[in-house]
C-alpha positions as CSV (number, residue, x, y, z in Angstrom):
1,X,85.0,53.0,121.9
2,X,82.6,53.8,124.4
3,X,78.6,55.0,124.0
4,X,76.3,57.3,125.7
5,X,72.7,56.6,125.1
6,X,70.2,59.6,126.6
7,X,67.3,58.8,128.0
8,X,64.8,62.0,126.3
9,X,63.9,64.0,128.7
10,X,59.9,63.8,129.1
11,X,58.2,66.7,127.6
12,X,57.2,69.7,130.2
13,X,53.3,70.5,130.6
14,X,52.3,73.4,128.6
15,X,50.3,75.5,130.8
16,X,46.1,76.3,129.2
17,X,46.0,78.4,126.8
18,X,43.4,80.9,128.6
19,X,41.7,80.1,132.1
20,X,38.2,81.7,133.1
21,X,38.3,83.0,136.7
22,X,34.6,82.2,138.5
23,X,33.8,85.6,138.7
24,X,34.3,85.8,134.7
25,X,32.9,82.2,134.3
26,X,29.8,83.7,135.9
27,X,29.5,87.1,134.2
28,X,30.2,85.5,131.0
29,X,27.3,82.6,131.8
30,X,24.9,85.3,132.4
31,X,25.9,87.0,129.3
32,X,25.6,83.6,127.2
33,X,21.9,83.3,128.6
34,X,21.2,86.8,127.8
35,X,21.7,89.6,125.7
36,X,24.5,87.2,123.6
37,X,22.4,84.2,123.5
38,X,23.9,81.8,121.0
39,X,26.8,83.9,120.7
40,X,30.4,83.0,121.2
41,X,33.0,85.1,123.2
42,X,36.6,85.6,120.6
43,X,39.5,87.5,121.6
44,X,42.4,88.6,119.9
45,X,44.9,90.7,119.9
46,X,45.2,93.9,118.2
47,X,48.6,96.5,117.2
48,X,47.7,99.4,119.0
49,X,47.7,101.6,121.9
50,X,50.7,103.5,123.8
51,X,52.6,100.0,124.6
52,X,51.7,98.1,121.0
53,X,49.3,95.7,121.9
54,X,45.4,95.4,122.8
55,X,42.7,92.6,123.4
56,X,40.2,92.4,121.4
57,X,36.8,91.1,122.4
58,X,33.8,90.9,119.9
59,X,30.7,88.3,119.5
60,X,30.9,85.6,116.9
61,X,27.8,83.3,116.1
62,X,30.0,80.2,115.7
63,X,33.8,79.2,115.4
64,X,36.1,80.3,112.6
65,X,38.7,78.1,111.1
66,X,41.4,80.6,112.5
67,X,40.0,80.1,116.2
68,X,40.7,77.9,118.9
69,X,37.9,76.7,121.1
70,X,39.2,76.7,124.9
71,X,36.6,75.6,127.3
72,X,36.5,76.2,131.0
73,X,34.0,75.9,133.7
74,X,31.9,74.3,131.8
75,X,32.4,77.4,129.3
76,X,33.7,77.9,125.7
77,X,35.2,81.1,124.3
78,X,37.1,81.5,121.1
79,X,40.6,82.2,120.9
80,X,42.5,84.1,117.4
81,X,45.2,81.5,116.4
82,X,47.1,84.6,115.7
83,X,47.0,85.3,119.7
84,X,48.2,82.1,121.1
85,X,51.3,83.0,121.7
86,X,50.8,86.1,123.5
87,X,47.9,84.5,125.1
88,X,49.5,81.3,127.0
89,X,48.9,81.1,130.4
90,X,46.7,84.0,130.4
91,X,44.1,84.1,133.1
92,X,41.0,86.2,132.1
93,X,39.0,87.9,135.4
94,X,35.6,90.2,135.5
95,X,36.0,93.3,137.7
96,X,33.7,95.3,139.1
97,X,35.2,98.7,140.3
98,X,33.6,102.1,141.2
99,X,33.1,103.9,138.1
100,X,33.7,100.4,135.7
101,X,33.4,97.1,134.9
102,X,34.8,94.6,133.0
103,X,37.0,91.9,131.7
104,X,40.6,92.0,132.5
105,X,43.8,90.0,132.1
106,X,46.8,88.3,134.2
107,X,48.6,87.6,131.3
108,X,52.3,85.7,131.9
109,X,53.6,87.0,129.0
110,X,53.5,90.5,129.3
111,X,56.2,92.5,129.8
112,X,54.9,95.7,130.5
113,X,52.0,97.8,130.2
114,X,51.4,101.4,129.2
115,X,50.2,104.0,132.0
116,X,46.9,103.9,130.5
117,X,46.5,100.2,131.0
118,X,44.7,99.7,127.7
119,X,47.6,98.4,126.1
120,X,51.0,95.9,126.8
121,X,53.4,94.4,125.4
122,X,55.6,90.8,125.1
């Protein structure tokens, strides 16, 4: 009669939920000292668009029970428990283009996007 004892493998690092790059850590800092004074950043993600999916971004004076609170650069934005999952990893920029600006996602877990770019999907 012989035995094999397994050592447990030791648990893998989740990656952040959501990381702020500087140049959104710093519009969003400006925003926080400004116009949304007081105000929190949520997202969330929404059914729609072409490909299914959509973040959401609205103001919130203070944290929900259904909202994580992930802070970065010295900076806290809310996060819909609902979007977790579609949100690990996820790396949020600001960009400012020609005729736009705005925040915009590296998300991990995508797996595509519509030609639009307003929506993706997992």
């Amino acid at each position: 009669m012989s035995t094999t004892t397994t050592t447990p493998r030791p648990a893998r690092a989740l990656p952040p939920l959501m990381q702020l790059s500087e140049a959104a850590a710093e519009r969003l800092r400006k925003l926080y000292a400004g116009a949304q004074e007081g105000k929190l950043l949520r997202i969330s993600v929404s059914t729609k668009g072409c490909s299914g999916m959509a973040y959401d971004l609205t103001w919130a004076d203070a944290p929900g029970p259904a909202d994580e609170v992930v802070k970065d650069k010295g900076l806290a934005i809310l996060v819909d428990r609902k979007a977790t999952l579609f949100l690990i990893g996820t790396t949020m920029d600001y960009e400012v283009k020609a005729m736009s600006a705005g925040f915009t996602f590296t998300n991990p877990n995508e797996k595509g996007r519509c030609g639009c770019g307003e929506s993706f999907h997992v």
